[in-house]
C-alpha positions in Angstrom: 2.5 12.2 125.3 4.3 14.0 128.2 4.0 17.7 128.5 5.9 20.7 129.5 4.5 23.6 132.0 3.7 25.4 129.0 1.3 22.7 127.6 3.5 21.7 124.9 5.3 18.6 124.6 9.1 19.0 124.9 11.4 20.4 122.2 7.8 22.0 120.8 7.6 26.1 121.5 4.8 28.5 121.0 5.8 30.5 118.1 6.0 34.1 118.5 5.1 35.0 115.0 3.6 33.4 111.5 7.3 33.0 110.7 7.9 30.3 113.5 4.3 28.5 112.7 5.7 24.7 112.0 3.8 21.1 111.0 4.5 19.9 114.4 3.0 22.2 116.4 -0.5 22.7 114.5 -0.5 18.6 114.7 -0.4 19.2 118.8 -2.9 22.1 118.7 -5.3 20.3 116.7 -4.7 17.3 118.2 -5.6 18.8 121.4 -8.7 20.9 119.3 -10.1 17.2 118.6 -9.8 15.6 121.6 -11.9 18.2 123.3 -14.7 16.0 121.8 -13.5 12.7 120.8 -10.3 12.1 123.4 -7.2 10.4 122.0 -7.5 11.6 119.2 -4.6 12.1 116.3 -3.8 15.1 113.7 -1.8 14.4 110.7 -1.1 17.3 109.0 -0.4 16.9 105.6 0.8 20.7 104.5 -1.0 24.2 105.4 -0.2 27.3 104.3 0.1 31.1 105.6 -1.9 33.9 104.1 -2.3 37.5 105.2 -5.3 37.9 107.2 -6.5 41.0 106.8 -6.5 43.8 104.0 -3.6 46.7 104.1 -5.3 49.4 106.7 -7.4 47.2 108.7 -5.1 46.1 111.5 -3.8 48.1 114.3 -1.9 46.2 116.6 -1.6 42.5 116.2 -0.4 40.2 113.3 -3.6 38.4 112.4 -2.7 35.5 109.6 -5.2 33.4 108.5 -4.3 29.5 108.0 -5.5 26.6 105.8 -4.5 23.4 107.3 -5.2 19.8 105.2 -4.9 17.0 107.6 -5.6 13.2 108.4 -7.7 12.8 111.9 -7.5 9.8 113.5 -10.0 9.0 116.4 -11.7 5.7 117.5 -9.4 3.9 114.9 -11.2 5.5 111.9 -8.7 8.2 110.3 -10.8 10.8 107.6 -8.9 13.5 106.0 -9.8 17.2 107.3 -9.6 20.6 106.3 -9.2 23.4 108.9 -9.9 27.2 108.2 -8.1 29.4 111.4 -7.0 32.7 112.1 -4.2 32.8 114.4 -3.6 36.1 116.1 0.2 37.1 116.9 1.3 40.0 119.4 2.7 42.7 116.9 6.1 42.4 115.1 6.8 46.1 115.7 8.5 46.4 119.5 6.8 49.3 120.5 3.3 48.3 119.6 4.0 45.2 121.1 5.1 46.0 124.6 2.2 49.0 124.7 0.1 45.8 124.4 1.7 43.8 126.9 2.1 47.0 129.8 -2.0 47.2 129.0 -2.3 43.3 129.5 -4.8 43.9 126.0 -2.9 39.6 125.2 -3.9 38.4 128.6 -7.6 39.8 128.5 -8.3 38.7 125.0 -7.0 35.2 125.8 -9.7 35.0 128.9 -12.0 36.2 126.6 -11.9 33.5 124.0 -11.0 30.1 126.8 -12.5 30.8 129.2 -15.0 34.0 130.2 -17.6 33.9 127.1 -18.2 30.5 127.0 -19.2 30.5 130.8 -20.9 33.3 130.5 -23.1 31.9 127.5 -23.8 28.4 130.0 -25.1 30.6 132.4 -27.5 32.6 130.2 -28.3 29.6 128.6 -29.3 28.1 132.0 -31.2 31.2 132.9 -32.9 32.5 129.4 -33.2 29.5 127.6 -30.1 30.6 124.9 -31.8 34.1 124.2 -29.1 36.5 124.9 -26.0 34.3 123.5 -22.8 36.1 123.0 -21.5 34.9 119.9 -17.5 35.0 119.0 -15.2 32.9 116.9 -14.7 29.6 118.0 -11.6 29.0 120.4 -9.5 26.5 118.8 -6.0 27.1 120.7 -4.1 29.5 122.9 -1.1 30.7 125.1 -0.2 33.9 126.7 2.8 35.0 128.4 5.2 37.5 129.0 7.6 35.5 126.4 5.0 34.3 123.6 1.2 34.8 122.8 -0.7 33.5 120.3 -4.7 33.0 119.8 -5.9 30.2 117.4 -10.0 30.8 116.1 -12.0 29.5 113.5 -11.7 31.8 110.4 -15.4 33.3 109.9 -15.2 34.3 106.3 -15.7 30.5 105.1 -19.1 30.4 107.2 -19.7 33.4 105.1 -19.1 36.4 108.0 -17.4 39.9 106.6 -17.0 43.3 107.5 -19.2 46.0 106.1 -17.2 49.4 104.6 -15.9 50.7 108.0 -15.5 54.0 105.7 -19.7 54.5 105.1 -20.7 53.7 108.6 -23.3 50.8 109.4 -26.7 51.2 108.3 -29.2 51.3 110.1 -30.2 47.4 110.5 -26.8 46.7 110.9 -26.3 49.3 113.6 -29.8 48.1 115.7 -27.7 44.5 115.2 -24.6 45.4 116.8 -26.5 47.3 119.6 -28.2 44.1 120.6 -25.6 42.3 120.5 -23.6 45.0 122.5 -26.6 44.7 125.3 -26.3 41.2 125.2 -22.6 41.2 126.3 -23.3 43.9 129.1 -26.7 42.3 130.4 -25.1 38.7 130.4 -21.9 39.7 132.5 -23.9 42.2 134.8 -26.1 39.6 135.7 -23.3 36.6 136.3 -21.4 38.7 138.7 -24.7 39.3 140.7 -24.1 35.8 141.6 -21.0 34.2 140.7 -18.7 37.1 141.6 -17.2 38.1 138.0 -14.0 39.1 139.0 -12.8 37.3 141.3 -13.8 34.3 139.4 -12.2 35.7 136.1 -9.6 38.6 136.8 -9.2 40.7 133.7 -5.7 41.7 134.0 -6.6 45.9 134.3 -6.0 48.6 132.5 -2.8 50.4 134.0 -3.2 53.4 136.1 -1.0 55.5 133.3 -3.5 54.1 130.7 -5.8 56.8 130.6 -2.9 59.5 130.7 -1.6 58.2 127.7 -5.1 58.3 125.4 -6.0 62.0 126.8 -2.8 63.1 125.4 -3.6 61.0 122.3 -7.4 62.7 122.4 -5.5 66.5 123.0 -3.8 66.0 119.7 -6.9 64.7 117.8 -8.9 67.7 118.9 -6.4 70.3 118.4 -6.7 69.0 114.6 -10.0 68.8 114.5 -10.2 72.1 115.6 -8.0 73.1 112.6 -10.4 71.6 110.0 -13.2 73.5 111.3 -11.5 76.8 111.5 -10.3 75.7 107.6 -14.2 75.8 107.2 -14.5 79.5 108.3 -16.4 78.1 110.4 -15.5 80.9 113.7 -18.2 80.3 116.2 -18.1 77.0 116.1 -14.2 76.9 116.1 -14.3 79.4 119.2 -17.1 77.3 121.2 -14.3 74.0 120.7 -11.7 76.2 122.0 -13.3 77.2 125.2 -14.5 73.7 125.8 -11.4 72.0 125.0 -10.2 71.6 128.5 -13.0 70.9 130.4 -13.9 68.1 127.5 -10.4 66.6 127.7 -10.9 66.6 131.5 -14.3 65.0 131.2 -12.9 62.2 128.8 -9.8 61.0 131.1 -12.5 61.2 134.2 -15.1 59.1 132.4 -11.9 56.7 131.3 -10.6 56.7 135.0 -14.5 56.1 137.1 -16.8 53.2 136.5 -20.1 54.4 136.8 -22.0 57.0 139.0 -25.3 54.6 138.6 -23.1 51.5 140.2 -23.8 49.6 136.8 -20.4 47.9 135.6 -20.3 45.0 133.5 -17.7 43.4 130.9 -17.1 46.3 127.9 -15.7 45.0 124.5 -14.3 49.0 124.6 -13.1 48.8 121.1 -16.4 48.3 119.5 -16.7 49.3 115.7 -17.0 48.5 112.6 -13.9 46.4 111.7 -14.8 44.5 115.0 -18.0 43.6 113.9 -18.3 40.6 111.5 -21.9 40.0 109.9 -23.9 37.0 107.9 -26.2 38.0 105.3 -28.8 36.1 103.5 -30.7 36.9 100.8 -31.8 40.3 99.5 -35.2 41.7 99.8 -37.6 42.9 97.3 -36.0 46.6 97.9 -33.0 45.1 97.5 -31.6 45.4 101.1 -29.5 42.1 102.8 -31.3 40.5 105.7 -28.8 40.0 108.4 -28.4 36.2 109.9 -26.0 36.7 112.1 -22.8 38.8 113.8 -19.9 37.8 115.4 -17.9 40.1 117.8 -13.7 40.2 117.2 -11.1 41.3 118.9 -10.9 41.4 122.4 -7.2 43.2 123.7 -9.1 46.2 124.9 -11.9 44.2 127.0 -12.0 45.4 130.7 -15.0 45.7 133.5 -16.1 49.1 133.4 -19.5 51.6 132.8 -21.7 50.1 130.0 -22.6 53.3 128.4 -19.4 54.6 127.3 -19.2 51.5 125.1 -21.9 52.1 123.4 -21.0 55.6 123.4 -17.5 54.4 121.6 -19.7 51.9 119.0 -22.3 54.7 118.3 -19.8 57.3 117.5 -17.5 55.3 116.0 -19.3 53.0 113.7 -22.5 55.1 112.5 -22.5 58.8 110.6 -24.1 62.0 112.1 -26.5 62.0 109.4 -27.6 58.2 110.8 -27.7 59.7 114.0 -29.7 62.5 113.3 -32.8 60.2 112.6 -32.3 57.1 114.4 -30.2 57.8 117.4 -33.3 57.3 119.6 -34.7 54.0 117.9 -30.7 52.9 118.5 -30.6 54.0 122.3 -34.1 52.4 122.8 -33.1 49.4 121.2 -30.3 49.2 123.7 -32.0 49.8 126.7 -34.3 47.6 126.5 -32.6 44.5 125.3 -30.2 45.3 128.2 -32.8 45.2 130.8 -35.2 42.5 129.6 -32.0 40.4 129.5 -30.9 41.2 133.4 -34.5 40.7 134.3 -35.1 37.4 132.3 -31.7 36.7 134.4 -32.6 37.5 137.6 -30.8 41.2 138.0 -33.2 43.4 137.4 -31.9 47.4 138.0 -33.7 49.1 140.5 -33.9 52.9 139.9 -32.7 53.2 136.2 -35.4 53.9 134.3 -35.0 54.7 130.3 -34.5 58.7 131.7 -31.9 58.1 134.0 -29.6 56.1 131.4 -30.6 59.0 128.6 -29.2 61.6 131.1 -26.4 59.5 131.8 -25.8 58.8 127.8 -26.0 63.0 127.5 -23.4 63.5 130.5 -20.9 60.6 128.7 -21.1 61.9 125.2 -18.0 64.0 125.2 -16.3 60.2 125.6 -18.4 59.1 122.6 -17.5 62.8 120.9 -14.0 62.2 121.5 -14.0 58.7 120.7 -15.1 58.9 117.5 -13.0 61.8 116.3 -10.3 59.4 117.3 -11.5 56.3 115.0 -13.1 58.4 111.9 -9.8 60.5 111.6 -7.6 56.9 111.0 -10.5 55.4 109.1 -10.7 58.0 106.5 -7.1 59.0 106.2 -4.9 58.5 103.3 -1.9 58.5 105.1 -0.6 55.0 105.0 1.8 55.5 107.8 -1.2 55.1 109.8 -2.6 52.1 108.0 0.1 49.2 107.6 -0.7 46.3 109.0 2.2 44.8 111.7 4.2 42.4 110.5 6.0 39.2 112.1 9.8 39.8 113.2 11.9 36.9 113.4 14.1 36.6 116.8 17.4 37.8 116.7 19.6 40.5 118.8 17.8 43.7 117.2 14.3 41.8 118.6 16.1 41.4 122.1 17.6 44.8 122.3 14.8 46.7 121.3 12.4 44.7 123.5 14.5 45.1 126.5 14.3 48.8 125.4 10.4 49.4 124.9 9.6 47.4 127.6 11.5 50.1 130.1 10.4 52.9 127.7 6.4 52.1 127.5 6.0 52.4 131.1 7.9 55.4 131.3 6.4 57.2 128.2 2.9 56.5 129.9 3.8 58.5 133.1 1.8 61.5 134.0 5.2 63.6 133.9 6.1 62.6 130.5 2.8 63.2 128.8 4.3 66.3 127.0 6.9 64.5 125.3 3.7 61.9 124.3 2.1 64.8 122.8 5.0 66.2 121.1 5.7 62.9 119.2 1.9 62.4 118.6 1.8 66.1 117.1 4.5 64.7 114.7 3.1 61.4 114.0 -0.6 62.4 113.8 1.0 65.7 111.3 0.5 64.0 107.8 -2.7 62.6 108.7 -4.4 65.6 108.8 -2.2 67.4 106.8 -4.2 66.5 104.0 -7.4 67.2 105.6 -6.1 70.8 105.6 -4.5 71.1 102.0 -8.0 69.9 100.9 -7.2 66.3 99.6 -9.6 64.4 101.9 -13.1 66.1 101.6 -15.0 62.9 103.0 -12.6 63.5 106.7 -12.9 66.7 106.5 -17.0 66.7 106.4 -17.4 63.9 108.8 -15.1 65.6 111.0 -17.2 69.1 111.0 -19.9 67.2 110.5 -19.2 65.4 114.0 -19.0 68.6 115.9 -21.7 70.6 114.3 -23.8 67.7 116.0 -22.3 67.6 119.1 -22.7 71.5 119.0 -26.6 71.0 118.1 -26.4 68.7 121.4 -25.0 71.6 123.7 -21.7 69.6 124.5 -19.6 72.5 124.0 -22.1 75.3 126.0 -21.9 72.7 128.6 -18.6 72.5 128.3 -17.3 75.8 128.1 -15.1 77.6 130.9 
């Protein structure tokens, strides 16, 4: 069957939402799925059906839907009937969030992600390491991604019996030694392929714009100003003081350590939005004391993926995705459990790091933490929150003048907004936005944000990140 430039056959389009999703374009897709492995092969689909793929609150910036296909699969003259379980992931339905996402190429990096860059980075560790350090995602089933429609096609995970853990208790701490491994995996594996097959040039990440990291300080200014409300709620003055004679010099640190790669010359592939509702983990049985072993763990989406300094992603999972009580007892097991799957991997790979022993990445860990810090204010605050404003999921928008005009508009407003000269009108609207969220924090309706939150920065405080800090 002849195809367009777009991979399509003609009078067949991508569609831009769940709304648009038609017969005759998952019978192409799959078709093409099938004849990966068995060429020439035919999908019939018989109906399928739309459901919401993810729970209210759990979805920031995408429409994820998840789809059950029944089908008849014809390939070398034998037809059987099928049944597909995907997730397809659409751009969002709200203009703004959409076009954000677009001026941050977060559509074109997570479709490299899934076609192309992790399975060739798993055939080279596999060549290398004998399959040791595999990086395990969903499986890639379809894609496109443009300026004018984007959509990702994976295998759903839940049938296979993957899930989320509470992203509001944190990860224990097997599940949190898990997702460090598999976090050192990802960084040893890509470290060690561009060593030798030039990782960039071979797969260009679109980058992060230059304005990027203007646009998340301002965020991060807002966050901390609030935080430092809840503490000084507390009565808590010396520690309120010590946050507001660090502030500066900790916002300046976080857009520096956003900005630079790494002072130690060790860059690799970062998932950068690593935490809990990215994670998806198998369990099997339970043990005698009643604990789940973990079987397995899947990392999920990918808009935020970029080459950049190893640490600060784990210094984005740790703080986001484990408690300060956790940390108090563990953080060392976690850190050592990082360091050295990360450098048996590079060695068994043939990159070993010359002149990074465990002390040099601890002191560079310490001089990244007001990233983690920062971070994980960020993540806790919209986790714990109440305000649903903050936790609807994006919806589909159907085509139509309003979807023109106000995607002409966004799309001249995003990189505008992002400039360093308009940050204050960033901050003003965030101050707004960000208002009823911790609103209730202060009026005492939200003890558990309130605790984690001064629970947060009496540990960083225990750490010296605000003596260190301070003007």
């Amino acid at each position: 069957m002849p195809v367009t430039d777009s991979g399509l056959p003609p009078g067949i389009t991508t569609p831009n939402n769940s709304l648009e999703i038609s017969q005759v374009w998952l019978e192409v897709i799959l078709g093409e799925f099938e004849s990966r492995t068995r060429p020439g092969t035919c999908v019939k689909v018989t109906s399928f059906q739309v459901n919401p793929g993810t729970k209210p609150g759990e979805n920031f910036s995408s429409e994820l839907v998840k789809l059950e296909v029944e089908a008849m699969v014809t390939g070398d003259n034998i037809t059987t009937p099928a049944h597909y379980s995907l997730v397809a992931k659409f751009l969002s339905g709200e203009a703004f969030v959409r076009e954000k996402v677009k001026y941050v190429n977060g559509h074109l990096r997570e479709f490299l992600i899934f076609s192309q860059i992790i399975s060739e980075l798993n055939a080279f560790q596999a060549k290398l390491a004998g399959n040791k350090y595999r990086i395990d995602i969903p499986a890639f089933v379809y894609g496109r991604s443009s300026d004018d429609s984007h959509v990702v096609i994976m295998e759903d995970l839940s049938p296979l019996g993957y899930e989320t853990v509470d992203k509001r208790d944190g990860l224990d701490l097997q599940h949190a030694l898990m997702a460090v491994d598999r976090l050192a995996r990802l960084h040893a594996v890509s470290y060690a392929y561009d060593k030798t097959h030039d990782f960039i040039n071979n797969f260009p990440i679109p980058k992060l714009t230059e304005n990027y990291p203007n646009m998340m300080t301002s965020l991060m200014t807002i966050v901390l100003e609030n935080c430092i409300k809840i503490v000084e709620n507390k009565d808590n003055k010396n520690l309120t003081e010590k946050i507001k004679a660090s502030k500066e010099n900790l916002l300046t640190l976080y857009e520096s350590q956003m900005k630079n790669q790494d002072v130690q010359n060790i860059i690799c592939l970062c998932h950068e939005d690593f935490w809990t509702n990215n994670m998806m983990f198998k369990h099997g049985d339970r043990t005698a004391d009643g604990q789940r072993t973990i079987e397995g763990m899947m990392l999920i989406d990918w808009e935020a993926a970029r080459w950049h300094n190893p640490v600060l992603d784990l210094q984005f999972m740790v703080h986001s995705s484990t408690t300060p009580a956790l940390r108090k007892v563990h953080l060392e097991e976690l850190l050592q459990q990082y360091y050295s799957i990360f450098t048996a991997a590079t060695n068994a790979m043939g990159a070993p790091i010359a002149n990074w022993n465990y002390q040099h990445f601890k002191k560079e860990w310490r001089s990244t933490y007001p990233f983690g810090l920062l971070s994980g204010l960020f993540v806790n605050s919209l986790v714990l929150s109440k305000a649903t404003h903050f936790r609807s999921n994006p919806s589909a928008t159907t085509t139509g003048v309003m979807f023109t005009i106000t995607t002409m508009f966004y799309r001249i407003a995003v990189p505008i907004l992002m400039s360093p000269a308009l940050q204050f009108i960033v901050r003003a609207s965030m101050r707004m936005a960000f208002g009823k969220l911790y609103e209730e924090v202060i009026n005492g309706n939200n003890e558990l944000l309130a605790s984690r939150i001064c629970d947060m920065l009496i540990e960083a405080n225990d750490n010296g990140v605000f003596d260190s800090c301070s003007n």
